[in-house]
N, C-alpha and C positions, 0 to 999 in steps of 0.2 A: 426559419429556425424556431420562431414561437409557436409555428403551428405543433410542431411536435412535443411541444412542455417539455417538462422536466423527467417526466415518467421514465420514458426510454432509456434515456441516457443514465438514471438511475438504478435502472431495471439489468441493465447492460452492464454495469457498472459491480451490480451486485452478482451479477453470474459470472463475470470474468473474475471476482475476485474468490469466489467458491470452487471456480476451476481452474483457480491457481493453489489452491490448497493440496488437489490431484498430481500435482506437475513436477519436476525435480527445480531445486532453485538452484542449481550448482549442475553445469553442463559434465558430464563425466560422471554424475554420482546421484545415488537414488535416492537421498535427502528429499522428502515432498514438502510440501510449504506446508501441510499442516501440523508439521514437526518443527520445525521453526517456528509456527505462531504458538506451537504450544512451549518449546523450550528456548524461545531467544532471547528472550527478556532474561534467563539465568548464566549467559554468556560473561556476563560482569565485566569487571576489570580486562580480562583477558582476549578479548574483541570488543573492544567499546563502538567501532562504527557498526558493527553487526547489535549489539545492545542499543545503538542510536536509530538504525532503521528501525527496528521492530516498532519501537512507539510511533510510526507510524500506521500501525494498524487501530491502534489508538486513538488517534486523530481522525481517522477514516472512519470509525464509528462515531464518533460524536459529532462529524460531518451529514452522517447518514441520518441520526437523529433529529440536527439542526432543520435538515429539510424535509423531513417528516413533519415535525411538528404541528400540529392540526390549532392546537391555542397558540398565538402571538410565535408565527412561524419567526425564525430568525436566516433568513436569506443570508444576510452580509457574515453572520459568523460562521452559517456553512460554506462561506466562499474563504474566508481567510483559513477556517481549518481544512480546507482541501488543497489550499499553498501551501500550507504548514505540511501537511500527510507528504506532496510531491517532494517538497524538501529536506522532509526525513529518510524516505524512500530513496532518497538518491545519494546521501551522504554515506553508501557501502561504497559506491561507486567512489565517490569524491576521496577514500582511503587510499584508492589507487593499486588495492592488491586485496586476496581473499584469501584468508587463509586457512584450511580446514583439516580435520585428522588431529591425532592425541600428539601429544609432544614427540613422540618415537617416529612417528611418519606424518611430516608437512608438505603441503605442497598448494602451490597456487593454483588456483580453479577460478573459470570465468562465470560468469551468470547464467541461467540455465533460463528455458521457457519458462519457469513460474512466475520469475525474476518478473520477467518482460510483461508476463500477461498480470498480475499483480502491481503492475507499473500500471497498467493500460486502463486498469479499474480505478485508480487514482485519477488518473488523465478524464475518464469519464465522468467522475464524481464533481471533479472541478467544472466539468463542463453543464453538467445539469443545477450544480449549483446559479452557476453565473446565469444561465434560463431563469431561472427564478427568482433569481436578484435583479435581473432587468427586467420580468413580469411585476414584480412589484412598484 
């Protein structure tokens, strides 16, 4: 595993999560995640688990960051903010139901591929984090 650093899996990480921005995140419906990262945070009061994931993408840049860093890299705080990202990311889930459409037409929908592959970019973040945290 240390042969391959951190690169890849960062690398990996950063293109699975660009080509979840392409993808629908709600099975059934053409919502792309780059519609959500641009309007989720404005959900408020009225989906707070969908307002709670989104600062996940949040987390995930300041992860991306942490292991970039070129001056006094910070390995261990891009490993805890990539638990933090995973557990923001999953707290639509942990709602238990999704709810989407204007008050006139609701209806429950499940998670779509962006959902997943947007998950997967987290998963990978964490993972090249923790390379780099046990390379130090």
């Amino acid at each position: 595993m240390e042969k391959i650093g951190f690169r890849l899996p960062l690398l990996l990480s950063l293109a699975l999560y660009l080509g979840s921005m392409m993808l629908p995140i709600y099975s059934g419906n053409t919502l792309p995640g780059y519609m959500a990262l641009l309007c989720g945070w404005m959900v408020g009061l009225s989906e707070i688990p969908t307002a709670i994931a989104w600062f996940a993408n949040v987390s995930y840049f300041f992860a991306v960051v942490m292991i970039l860093k070129r001056k006094n890299p910070k390995p261990f705080a891009a490993l805890v903010l990539s638990i933090i990202t995973i557990v923001l990311g999953l707290v639509i889930l942990a709602a238990g139901k999704t709810v989407i459409g204007s008050s006139e037409f609701m209806s429950k929908a499940s998670m779509g591929t962006g959902f997943y592959v947007w998950m997967g970019s987290f998963v990978l973040i964490l993972l090249a984090s923790w390379i780099k945290f046990k390379k130090r």
